[in-house]
N, C-alpha and C positions, 0 to 999 in steps of 0.2 A: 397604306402605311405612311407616306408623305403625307397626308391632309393631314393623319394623327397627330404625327412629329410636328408639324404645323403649330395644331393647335394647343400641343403643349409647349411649346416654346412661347407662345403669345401670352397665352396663361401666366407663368414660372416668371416671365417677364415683368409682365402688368402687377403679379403680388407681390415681385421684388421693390416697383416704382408704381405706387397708387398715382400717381399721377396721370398715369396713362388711362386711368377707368374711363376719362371721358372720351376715350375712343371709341369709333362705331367697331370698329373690330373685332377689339378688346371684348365689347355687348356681346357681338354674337358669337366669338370663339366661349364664353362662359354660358350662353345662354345655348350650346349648341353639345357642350359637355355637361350641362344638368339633362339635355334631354335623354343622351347617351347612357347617363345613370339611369334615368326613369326607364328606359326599354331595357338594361341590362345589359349593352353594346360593351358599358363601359363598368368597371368593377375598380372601389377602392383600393382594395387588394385581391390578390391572386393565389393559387396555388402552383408552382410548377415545382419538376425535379421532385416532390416530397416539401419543396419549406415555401412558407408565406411570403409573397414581395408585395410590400408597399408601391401604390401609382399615386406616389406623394402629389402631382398634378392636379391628380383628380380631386384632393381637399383642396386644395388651392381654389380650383375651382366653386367650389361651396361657399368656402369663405368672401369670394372676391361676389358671388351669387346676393350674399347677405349683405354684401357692402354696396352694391349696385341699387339693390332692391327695396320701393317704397313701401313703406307701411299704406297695407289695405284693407277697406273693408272685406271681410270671406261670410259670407250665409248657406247655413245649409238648412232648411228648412226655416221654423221659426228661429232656429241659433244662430248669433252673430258673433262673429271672429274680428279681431283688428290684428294681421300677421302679413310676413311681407312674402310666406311660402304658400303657395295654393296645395288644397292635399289631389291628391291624382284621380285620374278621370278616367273611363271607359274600361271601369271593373270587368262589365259582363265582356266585353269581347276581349277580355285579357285571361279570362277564365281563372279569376281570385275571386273567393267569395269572402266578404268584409258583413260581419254581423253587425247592426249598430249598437254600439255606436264605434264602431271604430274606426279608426284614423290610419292612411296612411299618406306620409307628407311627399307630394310629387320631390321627383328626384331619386325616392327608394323606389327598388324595385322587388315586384313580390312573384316570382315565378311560376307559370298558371298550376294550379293542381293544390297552390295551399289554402290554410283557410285563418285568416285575422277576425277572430272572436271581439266583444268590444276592447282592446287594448293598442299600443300604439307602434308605428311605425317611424323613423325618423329619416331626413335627407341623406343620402349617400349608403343605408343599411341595402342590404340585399338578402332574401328570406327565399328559400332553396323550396321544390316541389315538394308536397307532400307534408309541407309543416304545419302544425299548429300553435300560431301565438294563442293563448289562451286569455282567459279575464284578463282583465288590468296589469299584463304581462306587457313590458313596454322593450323595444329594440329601439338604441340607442345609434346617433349619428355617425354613419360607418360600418357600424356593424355588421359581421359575415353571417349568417346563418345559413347552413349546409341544407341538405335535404332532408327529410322525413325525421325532423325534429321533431319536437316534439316540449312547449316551453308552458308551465305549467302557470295555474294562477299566479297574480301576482309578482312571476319573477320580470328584475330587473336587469335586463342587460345594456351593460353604460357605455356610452358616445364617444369616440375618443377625436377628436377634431384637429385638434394642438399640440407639439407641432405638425405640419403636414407627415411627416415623414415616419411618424411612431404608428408603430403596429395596431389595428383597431381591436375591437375583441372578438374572439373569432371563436364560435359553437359548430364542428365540423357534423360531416352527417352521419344522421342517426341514434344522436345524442339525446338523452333523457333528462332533463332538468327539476328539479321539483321546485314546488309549492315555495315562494318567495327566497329562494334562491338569487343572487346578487352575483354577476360576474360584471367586473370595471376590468379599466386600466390597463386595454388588452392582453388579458390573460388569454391564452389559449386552451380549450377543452378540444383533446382528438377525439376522431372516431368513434362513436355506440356508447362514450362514456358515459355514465350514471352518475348526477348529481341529487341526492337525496334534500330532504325540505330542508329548506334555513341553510342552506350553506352558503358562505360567503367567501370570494374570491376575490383577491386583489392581487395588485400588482408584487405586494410586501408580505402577501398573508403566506406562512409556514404551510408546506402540501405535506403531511408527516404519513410515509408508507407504512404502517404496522403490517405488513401480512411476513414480514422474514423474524430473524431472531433479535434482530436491532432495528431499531429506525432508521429510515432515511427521510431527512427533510430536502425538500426541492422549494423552488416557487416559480412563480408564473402559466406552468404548464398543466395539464391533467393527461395523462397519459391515455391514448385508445383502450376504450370497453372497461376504464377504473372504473370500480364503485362508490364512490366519495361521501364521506358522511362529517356533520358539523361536530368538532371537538374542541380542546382548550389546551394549553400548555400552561405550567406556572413561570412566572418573569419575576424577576428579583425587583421590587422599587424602593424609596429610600425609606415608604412608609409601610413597606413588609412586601409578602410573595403573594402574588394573584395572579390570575388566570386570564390568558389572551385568546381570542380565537384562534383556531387553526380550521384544517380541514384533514381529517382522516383518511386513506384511500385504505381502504379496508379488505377489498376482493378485484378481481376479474371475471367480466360477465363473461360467457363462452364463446368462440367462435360458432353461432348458431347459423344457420344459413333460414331458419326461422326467428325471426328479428325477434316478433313479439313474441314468443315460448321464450325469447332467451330471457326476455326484459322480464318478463313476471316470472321468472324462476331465482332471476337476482333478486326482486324485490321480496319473494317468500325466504330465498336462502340466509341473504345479511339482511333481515327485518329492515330493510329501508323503507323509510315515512316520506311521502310525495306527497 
């Protein structure tokens, strides 16, 4: 616990006075907290008690990483790279399997047991056992990804870097995502929830509960085991009424103690498209 406190103090230091970068210290307290990310020692954010806590440090860390760090040649086979992040090493004894072509950039950490399709991983994300990033499904800088996810083509989950201390985006476990789905701006998706194709999740974007006798609009959050489907509201503008996104939570999947009969019972019950 002192080495820790240590080294974020060094850290928190150095990003407050870049001046100090060119200390040898400074190198390896940053170069010693990307590793801690790469094994998973060390986690952007956490869960305790029930709520999310930011280890605003730990981006500090990243950024002071990218500011340290020279632009290099990278080669993987006949492909060449000019990047100053190396992507991570010694898959098979980490027990990730990475289909190519895909990428996951040293510093994330991929939990053994899941599996990265060609799509991407980024510095500081952390991806829970059992998941699958699928196609050109990309996990974004920071990002939490829980266990036995499950992220479908194409979707985008966004990087939240700046400032250190904002919450990243966070897909808790068990979560079903569809087909080019977009969560930024750490939004949070709880538990088993169910994001059907094309929905888009922002930091701003209206979450409108239709399942009682009135709406209720929230944002930011997706509530454990929703079933979330992509919808619109009209907004008044000076040149008439149009339609904005929203996202609709439309049902609750079941407390199933069989994950997947629940999951394919939701997607036959509210016709949700993945």
């Amino acid at each position: 616990m002192k080495e820790r406190a240590e080294l974020e103090r060094t850290i928190s230091e150095a990003y407050r006075d870049r001046s100090r970068l060119d200390r040898h210290e400074v190198h390896n307290a940053v170069d010693m907290a990307i590793d801690l990310l790469d094994r998973g020692e060390l986690r952007v954010a956490e869960k305790a008690d029930g709520e999310w806590r930011v280890n605003a440090w730990a981006k500090e860390a990243i950024l002071l990483y990218f500011a340290m760090r020279p632009l290099e040649r990278v080669e993987a086979g006949d492909l060449r790279f000019f990047d100053k992040v190396p992507t991570k090493r010694n898959l098979e004894e980490q027990g990730i399997r990475v289909v190519p072509p895909g990428v996951a950039r040293y510093g994330s950490f991929l939990e053994p047991g899941c599996v990265l399709m060609p799509g991407y991983v980024n510095i500081g994300a952390y991806v829970g056992s059992g998941t699958m990033v699928d196609t050109w499904a990309t996990v974004g800088s920071c990002a939490q990804i829980g266990r036995n996810v499950h992220l479908s083509g194409g979707v985008g989950i966004g990087g939240v870097l700046e400032p250190p201390g904002a919450t990243p985006v966070i897909i808790e476990d068990g979560c079903f995502i569809g087909s080019r789905s977009i969560v930024v701006e750490g939004v949070v998706v709880e538990e088993e929830a169910v994001l059907g194709a094309n929905v888009v999740l922002t930091a701003s974007t209206p979450i409108v509960d239709v399942t009682g006798s009135e709406p209720v609009i929230t944002k930011g959050r997706i509530p454990a085991r929703s079933v979330v489907i992509p919808g619109s509201l009209p907004k008044e503008f000076p040149a008439g009424t149009f339609h904005v996104p929203c996202a609709l939570l439309i049902g609750k999947r079941k407390e199933s103690t069989d994950r997947k009969t629940s999951l394919n019972d939701v997607l036959r019950t509210f016709n949700v498209q993945v």
